[in-house]
C-alpha positions as CSV (number, residue, x, y, z in Angstrom):
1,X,66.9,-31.0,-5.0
2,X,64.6,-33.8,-6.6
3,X,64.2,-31.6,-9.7
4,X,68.0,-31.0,-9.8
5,X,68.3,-34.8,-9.7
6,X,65.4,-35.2,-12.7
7,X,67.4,-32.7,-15.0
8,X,70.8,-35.0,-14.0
9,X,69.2,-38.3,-15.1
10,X,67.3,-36.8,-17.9
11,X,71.1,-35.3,-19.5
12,X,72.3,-39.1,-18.5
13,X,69.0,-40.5,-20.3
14,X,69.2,-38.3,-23.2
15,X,73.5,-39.2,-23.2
16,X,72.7,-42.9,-24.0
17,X,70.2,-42.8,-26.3
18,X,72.1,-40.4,-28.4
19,X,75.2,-42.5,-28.2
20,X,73.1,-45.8,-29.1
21,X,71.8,-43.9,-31.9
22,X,75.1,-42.7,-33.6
23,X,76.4,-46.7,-33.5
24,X,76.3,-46.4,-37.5
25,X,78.6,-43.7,-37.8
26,X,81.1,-46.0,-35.9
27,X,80.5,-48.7,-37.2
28,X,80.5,-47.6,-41.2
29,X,83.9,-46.7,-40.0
30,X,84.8,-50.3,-39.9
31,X,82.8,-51.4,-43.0
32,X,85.9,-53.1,-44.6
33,X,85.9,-55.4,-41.8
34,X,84.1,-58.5,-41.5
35,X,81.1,-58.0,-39.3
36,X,82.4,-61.6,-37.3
37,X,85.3,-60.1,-36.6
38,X,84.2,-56.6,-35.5
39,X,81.8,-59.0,-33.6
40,X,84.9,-60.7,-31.6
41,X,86.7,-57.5,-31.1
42,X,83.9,-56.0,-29.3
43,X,83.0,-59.1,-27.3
44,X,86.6,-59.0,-26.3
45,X,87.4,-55.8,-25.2
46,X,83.6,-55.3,-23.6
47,X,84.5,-57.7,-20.9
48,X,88.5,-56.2,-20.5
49,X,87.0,-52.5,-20.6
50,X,84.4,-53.4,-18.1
51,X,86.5,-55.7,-16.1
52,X,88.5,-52.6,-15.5
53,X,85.9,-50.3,-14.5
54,X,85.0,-53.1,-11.7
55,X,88.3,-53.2,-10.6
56,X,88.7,-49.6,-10.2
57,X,85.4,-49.2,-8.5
58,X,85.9,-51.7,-5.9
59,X,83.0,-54.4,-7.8
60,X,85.7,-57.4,-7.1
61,X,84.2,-58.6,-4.3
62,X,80.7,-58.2,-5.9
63,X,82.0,-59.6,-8.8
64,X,83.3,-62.6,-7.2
65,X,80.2,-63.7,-5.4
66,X,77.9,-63.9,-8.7
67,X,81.1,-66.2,-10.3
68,X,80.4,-68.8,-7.6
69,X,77.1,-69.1,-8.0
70,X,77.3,-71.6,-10.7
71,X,73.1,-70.6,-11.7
72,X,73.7,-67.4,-12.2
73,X,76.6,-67.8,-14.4
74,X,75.3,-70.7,-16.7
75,X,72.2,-67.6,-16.9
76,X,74.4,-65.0,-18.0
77,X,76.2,-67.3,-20.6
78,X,72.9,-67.7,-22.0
79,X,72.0,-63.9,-22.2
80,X,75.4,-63.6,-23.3
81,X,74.8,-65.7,-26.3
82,X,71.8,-64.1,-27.1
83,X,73.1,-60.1,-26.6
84,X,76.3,-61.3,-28.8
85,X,74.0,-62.8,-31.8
86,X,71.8,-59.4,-31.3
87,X,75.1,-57.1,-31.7
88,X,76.4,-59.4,-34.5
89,X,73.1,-58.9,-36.4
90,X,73.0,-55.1,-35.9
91,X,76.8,-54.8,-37.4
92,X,76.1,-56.6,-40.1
93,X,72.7,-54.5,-40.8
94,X,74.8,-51.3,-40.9
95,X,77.6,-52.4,-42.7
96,X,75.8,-54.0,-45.4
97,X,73.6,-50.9,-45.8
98,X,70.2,-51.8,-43.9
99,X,70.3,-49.6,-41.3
100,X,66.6,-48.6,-41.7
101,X,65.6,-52.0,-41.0
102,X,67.7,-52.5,-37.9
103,X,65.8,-49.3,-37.0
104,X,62.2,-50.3,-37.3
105,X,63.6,-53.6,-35.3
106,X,64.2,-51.4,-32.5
107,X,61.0,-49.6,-32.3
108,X,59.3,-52.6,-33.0
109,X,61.2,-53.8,-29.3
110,X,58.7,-52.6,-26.6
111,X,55.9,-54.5,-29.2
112,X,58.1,-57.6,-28.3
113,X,58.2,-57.8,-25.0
114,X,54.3,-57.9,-24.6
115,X,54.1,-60.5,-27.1
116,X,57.1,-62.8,-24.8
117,X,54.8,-61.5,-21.9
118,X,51.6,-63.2,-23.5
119,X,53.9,-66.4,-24.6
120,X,56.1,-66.8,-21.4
121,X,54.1,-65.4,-18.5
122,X,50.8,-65.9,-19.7
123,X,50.2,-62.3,-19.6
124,X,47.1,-61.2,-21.4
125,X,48.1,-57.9,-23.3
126,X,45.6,-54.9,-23.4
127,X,43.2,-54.4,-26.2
128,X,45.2,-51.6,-26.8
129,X,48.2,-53.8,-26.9
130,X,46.6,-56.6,-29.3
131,X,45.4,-53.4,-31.4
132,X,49.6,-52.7,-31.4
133,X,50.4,-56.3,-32.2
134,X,48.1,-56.5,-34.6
135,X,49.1,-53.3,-36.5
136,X,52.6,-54.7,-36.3
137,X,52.1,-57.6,-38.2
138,X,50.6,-55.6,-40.7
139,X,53.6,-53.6,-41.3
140,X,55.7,-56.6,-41.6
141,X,53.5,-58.5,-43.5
142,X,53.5,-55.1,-46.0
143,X,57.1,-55.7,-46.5
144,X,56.8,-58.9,-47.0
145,X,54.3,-59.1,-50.1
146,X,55.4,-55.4,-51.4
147,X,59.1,-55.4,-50.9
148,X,59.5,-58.9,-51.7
149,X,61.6,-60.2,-49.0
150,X,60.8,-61.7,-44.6
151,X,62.4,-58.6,-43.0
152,X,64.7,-60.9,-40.8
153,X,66.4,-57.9,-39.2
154,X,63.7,-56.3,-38.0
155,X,62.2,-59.3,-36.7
156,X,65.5,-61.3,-35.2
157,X,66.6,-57.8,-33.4
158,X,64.2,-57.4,-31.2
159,X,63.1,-60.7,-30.2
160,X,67.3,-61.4,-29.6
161,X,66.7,-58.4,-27.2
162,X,63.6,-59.1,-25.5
163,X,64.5,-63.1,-25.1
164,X,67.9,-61.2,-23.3
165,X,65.9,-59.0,-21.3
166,X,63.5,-62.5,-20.0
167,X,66.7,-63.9,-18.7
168,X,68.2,-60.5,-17.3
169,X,64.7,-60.1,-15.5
170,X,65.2,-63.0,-13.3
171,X,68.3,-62.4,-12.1
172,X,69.3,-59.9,-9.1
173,X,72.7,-59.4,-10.5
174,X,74.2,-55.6,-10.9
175,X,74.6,-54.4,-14.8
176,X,78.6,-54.6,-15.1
177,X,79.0,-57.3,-13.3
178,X,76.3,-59.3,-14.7
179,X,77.9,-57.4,-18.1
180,X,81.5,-59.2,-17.5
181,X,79.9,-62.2,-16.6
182,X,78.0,-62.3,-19.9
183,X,81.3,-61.4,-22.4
184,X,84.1,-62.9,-20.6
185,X,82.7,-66.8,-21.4
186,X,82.5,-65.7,-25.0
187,X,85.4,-63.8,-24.9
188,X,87.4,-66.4,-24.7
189,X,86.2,-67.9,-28.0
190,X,86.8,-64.1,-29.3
191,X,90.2,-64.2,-28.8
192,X,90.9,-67.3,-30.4
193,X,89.0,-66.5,-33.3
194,X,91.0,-63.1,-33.4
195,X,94.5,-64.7,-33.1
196,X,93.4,-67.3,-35.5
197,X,92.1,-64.3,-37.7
198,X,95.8,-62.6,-37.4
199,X,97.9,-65.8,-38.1
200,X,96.0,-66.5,-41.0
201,X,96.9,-63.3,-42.6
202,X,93.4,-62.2,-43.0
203,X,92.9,-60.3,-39.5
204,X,92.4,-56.7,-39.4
205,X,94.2,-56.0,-36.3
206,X,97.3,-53.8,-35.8
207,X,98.5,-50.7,-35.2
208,X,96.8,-48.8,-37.3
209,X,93.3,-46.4,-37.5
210,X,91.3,-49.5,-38.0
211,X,93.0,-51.4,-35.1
212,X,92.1,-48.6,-32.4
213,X,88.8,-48.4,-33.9
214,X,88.4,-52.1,-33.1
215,X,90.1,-51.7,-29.4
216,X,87.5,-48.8,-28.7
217,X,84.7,-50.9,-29.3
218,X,84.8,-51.7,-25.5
219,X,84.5,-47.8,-24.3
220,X,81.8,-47.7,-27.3
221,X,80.0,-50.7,-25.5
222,X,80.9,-49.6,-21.8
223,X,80.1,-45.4,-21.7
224,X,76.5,-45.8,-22.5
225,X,76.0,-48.1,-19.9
226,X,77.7,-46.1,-17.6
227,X,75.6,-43.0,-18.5
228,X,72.3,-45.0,-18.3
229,X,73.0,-46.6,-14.9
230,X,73.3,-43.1,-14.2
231,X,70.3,-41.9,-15.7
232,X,68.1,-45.1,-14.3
233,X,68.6,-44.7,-10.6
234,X,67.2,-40.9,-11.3
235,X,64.1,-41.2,-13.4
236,X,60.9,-42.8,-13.8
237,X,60.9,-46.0,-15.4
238,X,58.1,-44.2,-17.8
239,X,60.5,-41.1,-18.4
240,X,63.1,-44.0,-19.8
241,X,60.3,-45.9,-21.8
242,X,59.4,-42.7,-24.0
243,X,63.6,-41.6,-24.0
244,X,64.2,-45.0,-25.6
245,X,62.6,-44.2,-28.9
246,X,65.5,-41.6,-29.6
247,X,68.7,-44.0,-30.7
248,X,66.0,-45.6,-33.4
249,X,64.7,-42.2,-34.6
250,X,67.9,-41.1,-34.9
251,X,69.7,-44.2,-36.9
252,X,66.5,-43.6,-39.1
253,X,67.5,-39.9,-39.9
254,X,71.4,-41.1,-40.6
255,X,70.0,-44.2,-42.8
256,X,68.0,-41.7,-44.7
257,X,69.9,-38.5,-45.0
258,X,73.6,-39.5,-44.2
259,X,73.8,-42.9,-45.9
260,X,70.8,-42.4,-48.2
261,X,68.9,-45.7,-47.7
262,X,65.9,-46.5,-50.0
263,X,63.1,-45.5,-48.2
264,X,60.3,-45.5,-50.4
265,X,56.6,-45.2,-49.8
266,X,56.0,-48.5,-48.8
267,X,58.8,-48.7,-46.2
268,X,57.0,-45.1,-45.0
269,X,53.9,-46.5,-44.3
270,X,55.4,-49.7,-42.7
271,X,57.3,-47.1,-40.6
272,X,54.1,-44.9,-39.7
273,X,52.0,-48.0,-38.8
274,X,55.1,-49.1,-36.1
275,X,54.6,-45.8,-34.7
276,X,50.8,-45.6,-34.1
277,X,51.0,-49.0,-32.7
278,X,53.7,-47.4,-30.4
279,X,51.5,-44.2,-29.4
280,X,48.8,-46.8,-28.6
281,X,51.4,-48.5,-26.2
282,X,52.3,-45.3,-24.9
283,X,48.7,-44.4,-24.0
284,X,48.5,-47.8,-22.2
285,X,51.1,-47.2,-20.3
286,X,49.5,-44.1,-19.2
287,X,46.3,-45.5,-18.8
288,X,48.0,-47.9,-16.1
289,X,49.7,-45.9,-14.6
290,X,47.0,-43.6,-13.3
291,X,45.1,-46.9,-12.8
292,X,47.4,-48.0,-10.2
């Protein structure tokens, strides 16, 4: 039964991170629209999508008590703010063709989180994980003096993310709840800037391919979360950890082969060094883990 439950959450696992990892294919889609304004649609109908889903899984009441508690909602503003800037940034990366850096942002994001660790907690990483952090900056600092040019993408991703998953950590509040919380404060600002979009003339809205592209942007947002709350309440934390490098190796592949992104040798090696830094991770983990 437990190993019928494993191979569940491991099809769930795999689900998200493949979905995460084809977001470039539906977002080139939109690549005549404005990354802001993709931005607001998705904001928008995140929090009606998911609003929905509460409502038809009985969540109201849940819902309800984290909206009184007037903490836990300034909190999930904040995270809110923070996830919004992080998709913003990741739209703009694909549309405007650097999908390869919003890639090695993302592998760069389990990195990130031991260095908040060390800043915010006081948690002294591993000489493994210095080793990591160390190899990291090198890679950026490669791009830097070879290509020229701060790799803000790669840097402002997963920080965005990990500063997110600080504030998410501290709160006890479930995922689509705390999710609705999160988008429907900005979503208000959304809609206005969508219906001031539309009246303008310059809005992309309407009844048209582009305009159900923009409406799905809430099932794009909502169905991997679905399929990884599924997939978390069935597998090792662990398991998750090594699943998560999937959505990045795969929006490397579609930068590479499907869009045809510059990736020279320099951009290689700063791509090898992220992942020996994260096999040294990985063999930390494990390390602690049989150490516990």
């Amino acid at each position: 039964m437990e190993k019928d439950e494993t191979k569940i959450g491991l099809f769930y696992g795999v689900a998200t991170f493949v979905m995460w990892g084809i977001f470039p294919i539906y977002f080139k889609l939109l690549k005549d629209v404005d990354a802001t304004e993709i931005l607001a649609h998705r904001i928008f109908w995140s929090a009606i999508f998911v609003f929905l889903f509460i409502k038809f899984s009985n969540k109201m009441m849940s819902l309800k008590r984290y909206f009184l508690d007037r903490n836990v909602v300034f909190k999930l503003v904040l995270s809110g703010f923070f996830v919004a800037v992080n998709w913003g940034i990741y739209i703009y990366a694909v549309n405007s063709n650097q999908i390869l850096e919003a890639s090695l942002g993302y592998f760069i994001n389990p990195l990130m989180y031991i260095i908040l660790g060390a800043i915010v907690f006081k948690e002294k990483p591993s000489t493994l994980g210095k080793i990591s952090i160390a190899i990291v900056v090198c890679a950026i600092l490669l791009q830097i003096f070879i290509l020229g040019k701060i790799p803000f993408i790669a840097i402002l991703l997963p920080a965005l993310f990990a500063i997110y998953g600080l504030i998410k950590k501290k709160l006890a509040v479930p995922s689509f709840e705390g999710l609705f919380i999160e988008t429907f404060f900005w979503a208000i600002f959304a809609l206005i800037y969508i219906v001031f979009l539309q009246v303008k003339g310059s809005g992309s809205f309407g009844f048209n391919q582009i305009g159900f592209l923009l409406v799905i942007s809430g099932i794009v947002t909502v169905a991997p979360l679905l399929t990884f709350n599924s997939a978390a309440t069935k597998l090792k934390l662990s398991t998750i950890g090594y699943l998560q490098y999937i959505s990045p190796t795969m929006t490397t592949l579609l930068a590479i082969f499907l869009y045809k992104e510059e990736f020279d040798v320099y951009r290689l090696i700063s791509f090898v060094m992220i992942w020996i830094s994260l096999i040294l991770i990985t063999i930390n983990g494990i390390k602690g883990a049989k150490s516990v």
